[in-house]
N, C-alpha and C positions, 0 to 999 in steps of 0.2 A: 355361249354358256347355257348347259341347259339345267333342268332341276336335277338331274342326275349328276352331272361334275363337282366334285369335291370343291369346298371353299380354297381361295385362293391363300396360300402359306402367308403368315405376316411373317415381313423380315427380320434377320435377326438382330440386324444392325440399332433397330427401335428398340430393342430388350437390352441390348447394351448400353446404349445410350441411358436407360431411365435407369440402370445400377450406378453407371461414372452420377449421373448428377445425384442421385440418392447417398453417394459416398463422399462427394464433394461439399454435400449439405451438413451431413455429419463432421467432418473435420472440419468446416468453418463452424459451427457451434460449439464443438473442443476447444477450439482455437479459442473464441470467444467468453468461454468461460474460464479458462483459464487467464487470459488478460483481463476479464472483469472480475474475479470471486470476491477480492477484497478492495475492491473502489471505495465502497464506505467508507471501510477505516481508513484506507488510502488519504481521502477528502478531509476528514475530520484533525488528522495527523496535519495536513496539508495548513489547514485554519488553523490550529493551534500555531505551528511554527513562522504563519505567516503574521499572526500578532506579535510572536516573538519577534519576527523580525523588525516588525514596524516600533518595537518598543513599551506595545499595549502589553503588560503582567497583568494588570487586571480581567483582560478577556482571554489572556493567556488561564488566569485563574481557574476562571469560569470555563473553560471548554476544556482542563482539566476534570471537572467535578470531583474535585474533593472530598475523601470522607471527612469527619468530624477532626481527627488526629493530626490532616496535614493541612495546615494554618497557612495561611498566606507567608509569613514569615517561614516557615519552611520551603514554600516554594519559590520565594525570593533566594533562599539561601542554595536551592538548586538551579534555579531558573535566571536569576535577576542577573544584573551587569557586573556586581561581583560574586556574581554563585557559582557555586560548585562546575558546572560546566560554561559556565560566562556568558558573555554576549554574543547573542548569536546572531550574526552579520546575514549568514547566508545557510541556506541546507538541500540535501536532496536525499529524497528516499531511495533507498537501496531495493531494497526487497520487503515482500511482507510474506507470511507461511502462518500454519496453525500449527501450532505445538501441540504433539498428541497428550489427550488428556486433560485438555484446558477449553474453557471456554471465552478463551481469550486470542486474539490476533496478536503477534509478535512482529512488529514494524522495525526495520532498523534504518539509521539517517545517518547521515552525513553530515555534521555541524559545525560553520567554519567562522571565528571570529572575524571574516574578513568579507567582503563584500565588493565583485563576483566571487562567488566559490572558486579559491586557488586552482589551477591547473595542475595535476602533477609533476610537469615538470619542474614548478616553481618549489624548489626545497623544502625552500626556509620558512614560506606561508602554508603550506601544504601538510608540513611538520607539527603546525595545530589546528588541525583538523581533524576532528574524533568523529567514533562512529559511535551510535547510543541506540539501544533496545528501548524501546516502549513498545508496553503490552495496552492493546485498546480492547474493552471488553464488548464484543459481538453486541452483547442486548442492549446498552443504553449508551454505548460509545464513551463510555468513560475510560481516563488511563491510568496507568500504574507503572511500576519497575519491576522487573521481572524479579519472582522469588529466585535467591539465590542456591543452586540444586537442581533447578529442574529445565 
């Protein structure tokens, strides 16, 4: 090689290679954020049902945050072992999304008075098992029911 021979060509198999893992790095972060955006409420949803399940309304209460309006006695009356959607043995979340125009997470569960969560194929236990919206609000993780409309 002398000063006059032109530098030697880098291959271009090196140029390809650094696009594959720069596109690979990108889709694992897609990926990732998609499986994480809503962990938060995810967790909080997750505590809240896991006191239900344990029987605790009172930390049930409390990791609702309640406005002034909805009384413990209200939330027995939804929540408690003869409320409105009853005792809840077992749950699992379904899905969570953001409703456009809301600053709120829209989590939906699975709620089974029975304890393992019924199988599908089991009818007759399967048969009361509801699915239930709660809205958790992004900034301070509080929950609600979602307005009816929207």
């Amino acid at each position: 090689m002398s000063l006059i021979d032109p530098p030697a060509d880098k291959p271009d198999r090196s140029r390809a290679m650094a696009f594959t893992v720069a596109a690979l790095v990108l889709v694992a972060i897609v990926a990732l954020w998609f499986t994480f955006r809503y962990y938060p409420e995810k967790r909080v949803v997750e505590h809240f049902f896991d006191a239900l399940v344990a029987g605790d309304t009172a930390t049930a209460y409390q990791l609702w945050k309640p406005g002034p309006s909805y009384t413990m006695k209200d939330f027995l009356a939804d929540w408690g072992p003869q409320g409105y959607y009853g005792s809840v043995k077992s749950y699992k979340i379904i899905h969570a999304k953001a409703p456009g125009g809301s600053n709120a997470i829209s989590v939906s569960v699975e709620i089974s008075p029975y304890s393992p969560m019924p199988d599908i194929s089991d009818v007759e236990k399967s048969r009361k098992t509801r699915v239930v919206e709660i809205w958790v609000l992004a900034a301070d993780k509080s929950f609600s029911f979602p307005v009816p409309g929207s």
